[in-house]
Structures are given as C-alpha cells and as structure tokens.
N, C-alpha and C positions, 0 to 999 in steps of 0.2 A: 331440303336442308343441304348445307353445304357441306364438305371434307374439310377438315382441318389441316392445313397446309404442314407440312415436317418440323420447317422450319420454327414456326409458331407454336406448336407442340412442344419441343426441344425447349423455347423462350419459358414456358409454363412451366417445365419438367425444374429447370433450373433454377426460375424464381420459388417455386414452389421448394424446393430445398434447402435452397438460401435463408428460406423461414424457421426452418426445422436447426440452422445452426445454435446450438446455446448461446446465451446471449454471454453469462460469465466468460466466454471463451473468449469473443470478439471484447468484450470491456478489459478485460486482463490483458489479453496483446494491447485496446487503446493505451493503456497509461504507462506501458512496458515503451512501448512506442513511441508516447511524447513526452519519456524521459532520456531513450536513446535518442531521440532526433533534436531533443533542445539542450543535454549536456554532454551529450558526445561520450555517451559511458554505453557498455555493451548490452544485448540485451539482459544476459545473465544478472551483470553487476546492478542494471536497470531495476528487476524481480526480486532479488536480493534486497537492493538498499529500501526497494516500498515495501517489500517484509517484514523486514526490519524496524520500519515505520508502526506495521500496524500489529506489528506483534510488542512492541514497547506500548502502544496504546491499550491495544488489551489488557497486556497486564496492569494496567493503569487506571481502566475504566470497569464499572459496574457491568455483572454479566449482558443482562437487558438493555446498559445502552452499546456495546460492542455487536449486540446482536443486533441491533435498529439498524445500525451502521453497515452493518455485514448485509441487512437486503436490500438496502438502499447502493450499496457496494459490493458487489457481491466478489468482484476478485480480491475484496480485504481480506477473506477467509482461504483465497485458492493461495495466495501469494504468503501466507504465513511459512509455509514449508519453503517458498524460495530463502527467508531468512536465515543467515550462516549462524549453526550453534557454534555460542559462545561460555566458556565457562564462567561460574561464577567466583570470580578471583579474589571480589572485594573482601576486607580485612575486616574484623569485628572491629578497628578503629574508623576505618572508611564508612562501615555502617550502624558504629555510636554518632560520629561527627553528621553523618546527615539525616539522620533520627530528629538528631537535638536540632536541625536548621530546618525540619517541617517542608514547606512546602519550595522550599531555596533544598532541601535536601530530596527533595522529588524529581527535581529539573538536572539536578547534580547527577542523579542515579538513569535518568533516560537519555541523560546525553552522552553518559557514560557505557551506557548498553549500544547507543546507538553508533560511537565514534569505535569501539570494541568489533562492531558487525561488520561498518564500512571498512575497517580495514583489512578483517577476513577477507573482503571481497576485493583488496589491491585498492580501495578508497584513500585519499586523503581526506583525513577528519572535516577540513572547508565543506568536503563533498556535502554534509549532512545538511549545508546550511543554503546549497545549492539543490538539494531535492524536495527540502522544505515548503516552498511558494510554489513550485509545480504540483504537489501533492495535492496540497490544501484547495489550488483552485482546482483540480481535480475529484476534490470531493463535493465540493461546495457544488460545482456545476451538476455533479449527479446525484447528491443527497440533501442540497440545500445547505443554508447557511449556518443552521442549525447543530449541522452534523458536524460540520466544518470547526464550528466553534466547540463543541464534543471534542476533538479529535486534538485539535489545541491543547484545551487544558489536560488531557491524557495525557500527551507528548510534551506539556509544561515548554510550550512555545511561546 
C-alpha cells in the first residue's frame, strides 16, 4: 500500500470542509453578491433592501407558503433581520383609503413599506424597482417558477 502524499491529504482535508460549509451561508452571500455587483449598492444596503423584500412578502403570504419558500431559499429567512425597522406611520386615513382599494390597496401598502426601508438604508425609492428582476430571477433559479410567482403576488408586483 502506498503513503498518501501531504500534499494530497491537505487537498482532502480541504475539500472535505468545504462540504461541511452551510449552504444558507454561501446562498446568502450569492444574492447579497449579485446585487452588489449588478447595482453597485453595498453589501449591507444589498442584505437590507432583499430583507426588506422578503419581509413585505411575509407578511403578505400564508404562513406555509413563506415557509416553502424559506427552504427552497433558505437566506429568505437569514436576511429578514438585515431588514431596517421601520415604523408604522400610516394614518387611519392612509389605512381606510387602501382597505376600500383591496387588492390596488395591497400593492400601495408593500411599496410603501418597501420605498420606507430603502431609504432607511440611503436608497432612492427607483432602488426598489431596480432589485425587483434580480430578486425574482434569483428566486426562480433556486425555487422555481412557482415560488417566484408566490413571491410576486406577496410583494403585489
């Protein structure tokens, strides 16, 4: 039998660890990643504004389907706490008028959480409509189309 060269060991010791990285860790930095490097916004602001995302979707969506989403995504659930709180400012007129407009008063109130977050975070409100198409194909690629289109009508896109 032969000795196992250092070298070769070392290669083994390595990849063998590589495996042992959690995967939420590396899918969290992916989309943190290919939102800093396709909109030129920092990582923080990156983490923040997909938080922001899937924290407007939650509260939007049925618990069971946020949780489908959340294992099929599993940084949907790590990135929630990147999310900047925001208070709830709205007026009992702001939330008679989008009561009585239904489902036009759904989209009113997520884009109003959402345009509230990005700017916590030095956003210009445009931002929101600029990490929209990264997201979505970002979900889509890891959860399917399905989820995608979930995550849509949660966020009344």
């Amino acid at each position: 039998m032969k000795k196992c060269k250092p070298v070769a060991a070392i290669a083994l010791l390595l990849f063998t660890a590589a495996l042992l990285i959690p995967c939420s860790v590396a899918a969290s930095a992916d989309l943190v990643s290919l939102l800093t490097s396709q909109l030129g916004v920092t990582s923080s602001q990156a983490a923040g504004g997909a938080g922001a995302f899937f924290k407007t979707a939650k509260e939007n969506m049925l618990p069971d389907d946020f949780s489908a989403l959340a294992q099929k995504v599993p940084e949907a659930t790590s990135l929630l706490d990147k999310a900047p709180r925001i208070a709830d400012n709205s007026s009992s007129l702001v939330t008679g008028v989008s009561s009585l407009l239904g489902d036009s008063g759904a989209r009113l109130n997520s884009a109003n959480s959402l345009i509230k977050s990005f700017e916590k975070l030095g956003l210009k409100n445009e931002m929101v409509q600029q990490f929209a198409p990264v997201i979505m194909d970002y979900v889509k690629e890891k959860a399917g189309p399905m989820s995608m289109q979930l995550l849509q009508s949660a966020l009344s896109l």
